[in-house]
C-alpha positions in Angstrom: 0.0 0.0 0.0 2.7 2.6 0.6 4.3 2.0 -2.6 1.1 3.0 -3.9 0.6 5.6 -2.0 4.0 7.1 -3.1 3.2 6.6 -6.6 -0.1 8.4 -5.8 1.6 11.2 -4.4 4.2 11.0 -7.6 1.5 11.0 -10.1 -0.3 14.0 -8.5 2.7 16.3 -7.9 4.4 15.5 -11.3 1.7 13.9 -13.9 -0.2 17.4 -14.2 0.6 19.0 -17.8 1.3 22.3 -18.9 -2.9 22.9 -19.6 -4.0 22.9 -16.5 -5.9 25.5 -15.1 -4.5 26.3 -11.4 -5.7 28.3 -8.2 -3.6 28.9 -5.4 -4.3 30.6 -1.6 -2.0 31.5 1.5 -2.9 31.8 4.6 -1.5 32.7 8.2 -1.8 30.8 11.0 -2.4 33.1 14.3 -2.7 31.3 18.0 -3.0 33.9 20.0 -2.4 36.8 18.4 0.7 35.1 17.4 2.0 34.5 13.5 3.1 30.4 14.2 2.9 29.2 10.4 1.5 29.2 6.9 -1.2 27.2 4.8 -0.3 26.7 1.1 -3.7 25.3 -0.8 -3.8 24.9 -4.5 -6.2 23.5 -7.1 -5.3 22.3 -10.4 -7.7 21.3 -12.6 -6.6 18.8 -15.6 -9.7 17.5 -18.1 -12.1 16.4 -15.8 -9.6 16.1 -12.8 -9.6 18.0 -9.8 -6.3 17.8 -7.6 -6.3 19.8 -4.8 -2.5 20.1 -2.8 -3.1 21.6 0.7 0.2 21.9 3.6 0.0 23.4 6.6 3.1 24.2 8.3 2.8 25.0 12.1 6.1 25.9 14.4 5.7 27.3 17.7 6.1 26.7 21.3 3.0 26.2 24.0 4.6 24.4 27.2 6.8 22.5 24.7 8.2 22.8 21.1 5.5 22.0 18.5 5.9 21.4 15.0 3.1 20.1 12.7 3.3 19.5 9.0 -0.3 18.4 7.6 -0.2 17.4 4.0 -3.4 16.5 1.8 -3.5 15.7 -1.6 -7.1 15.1 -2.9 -8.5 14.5 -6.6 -12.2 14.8 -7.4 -13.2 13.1 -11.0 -16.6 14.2 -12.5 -17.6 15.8 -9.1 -16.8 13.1 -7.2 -14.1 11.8 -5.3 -11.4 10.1 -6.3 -8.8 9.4 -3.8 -7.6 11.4 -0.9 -4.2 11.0 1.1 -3.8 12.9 4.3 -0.1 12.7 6.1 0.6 14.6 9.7 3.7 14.9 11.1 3.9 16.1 14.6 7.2 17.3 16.1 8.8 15.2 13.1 6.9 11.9 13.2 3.9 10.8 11.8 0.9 11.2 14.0 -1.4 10.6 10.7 -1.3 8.1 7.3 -4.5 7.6 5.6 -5.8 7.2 1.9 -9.6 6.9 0.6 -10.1 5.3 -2.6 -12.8 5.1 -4.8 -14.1 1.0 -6.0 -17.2 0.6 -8.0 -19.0 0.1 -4.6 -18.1 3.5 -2.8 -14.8 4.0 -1.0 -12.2 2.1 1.3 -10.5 4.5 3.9 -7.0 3.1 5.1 -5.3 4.5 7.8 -1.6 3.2 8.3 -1.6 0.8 5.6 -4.8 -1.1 7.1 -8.6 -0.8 6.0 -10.3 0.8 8.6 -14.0 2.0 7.4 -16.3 1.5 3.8 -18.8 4.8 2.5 -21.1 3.5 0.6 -22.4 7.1 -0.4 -21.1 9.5 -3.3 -18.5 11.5 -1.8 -18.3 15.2 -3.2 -17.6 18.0 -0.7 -14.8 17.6 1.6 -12.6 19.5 4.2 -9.9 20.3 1.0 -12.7 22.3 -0.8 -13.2 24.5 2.4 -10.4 26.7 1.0 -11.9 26.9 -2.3 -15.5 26.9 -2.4 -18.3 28.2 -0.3 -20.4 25.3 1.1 -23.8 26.7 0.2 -26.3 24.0 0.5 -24.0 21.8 1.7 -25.1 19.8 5.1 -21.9 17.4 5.4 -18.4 17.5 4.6 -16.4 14.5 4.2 -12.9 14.7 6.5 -9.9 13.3 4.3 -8.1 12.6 7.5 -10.8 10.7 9.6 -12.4 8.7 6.9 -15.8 9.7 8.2 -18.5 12.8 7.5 -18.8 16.3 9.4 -21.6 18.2 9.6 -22.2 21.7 8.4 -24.2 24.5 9.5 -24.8 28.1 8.2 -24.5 30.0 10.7 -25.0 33.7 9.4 -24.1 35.1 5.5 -21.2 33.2 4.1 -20.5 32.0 7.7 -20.3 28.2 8.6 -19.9 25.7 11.3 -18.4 22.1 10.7 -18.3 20.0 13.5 -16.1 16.7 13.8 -17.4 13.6 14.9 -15.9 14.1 18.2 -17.5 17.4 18.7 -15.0 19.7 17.7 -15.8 23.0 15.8 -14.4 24.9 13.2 -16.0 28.3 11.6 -15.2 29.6 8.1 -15.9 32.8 6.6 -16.2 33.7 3.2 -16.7 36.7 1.3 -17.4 36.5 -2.6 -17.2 32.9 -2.9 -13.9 33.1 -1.1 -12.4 31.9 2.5 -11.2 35.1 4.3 -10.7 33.7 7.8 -11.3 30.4 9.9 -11.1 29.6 13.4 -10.0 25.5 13.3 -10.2 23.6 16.4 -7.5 20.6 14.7 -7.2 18.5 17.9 -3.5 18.8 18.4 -4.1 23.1 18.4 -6.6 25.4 18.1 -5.5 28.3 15.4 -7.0 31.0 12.8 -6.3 31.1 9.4 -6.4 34.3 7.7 -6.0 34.8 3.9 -3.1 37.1 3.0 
């Protein structure tokens, strides 16, 4: 499985071609009124592909030294998804590993080489397309990293709630179709995202 997930990654980073059409967003990362890293997210899109390339690098100190590196590389094919890998490295080593991939039944999520859960239900909003697209009219988002759906609620005008399956919350804001500003509750730390 990880030598097809390196291939994955391979194919993703390197196979795009010279057409494709590409959108890219940065965003600081504030805890506390405090700068502590930076969110790359870029979407290509290549014929009827949709890759989207998200890191997030964190660095800062609260008690102790933390470093975090997420990493998610997602494709959507005719609106729907196609695979999704999601690596985490915390303070160097790797707190998170796990792939969803598409079959002709629905989708097998893996998490450190092993199957872990099955969707049986067309998957075609997840937590990559938060930094792209507002989620009008849309109730759930699928989490690349937990295998599983989060719920969505408007909260005001381009304003929106997600929360995990363990409770968690996370608000995004958007102004003309765009995120501005987010305040993610990851589990590891709580941060805001602002678009530069």
């Amino acid at each position: 499985m990880k030598n097809f997930l390196l291939l994955f990654y391979l194919l993703v980073t390197f196979g795009t071609n010279a057409l494709a059409q590409e959108e890219r967003h940065v965003f600081n990362i504030i805890h506390k009124g405090k700068n502590i890293g930076t969110l790359y997210a870029k979407k290509e899109q290549v014929g009827p592909k949709i890759i989207y390339s998200n890191r997030t690098e964190i660095d800062t100190r609260i008690i102790t030294k933390i470093e975090v590196d997420y990493n998610y590389k997602v494709v959507y094919e005719n609106g729907e998804l196609s695979h999704a890998y999601a690596l985490i490295l915390f303070n160097g080593k790797e707190k998170t590993n796990t792939y969803t991939d598409k079959n002709n039944k629905g989708y097998i999520f893996y998490e450190d080489d092993e199957e872990e859960n099955r969707i049986y239900e067309p998957i075609t909003y997840g937590t990559v397309n938060l930094m792209f697209e507002e989620p009008e009219n849309v109730k759930k988002v699928y989490a690349e990293e937990h295998g599983c759906f989060h719920t969505l609620k408007k909260l005001s005008a381009h304003t929106y709630e997600k929360t995990s399956h363990k409770g968690k919350t996370s608000i995004y804001k958007y102004k003309d179709g765009a995120l501005v500003e987010a305040e993610i509750d990851a589990g590891l730390i709580s941060f805001e995202i602002v678009a530069r």
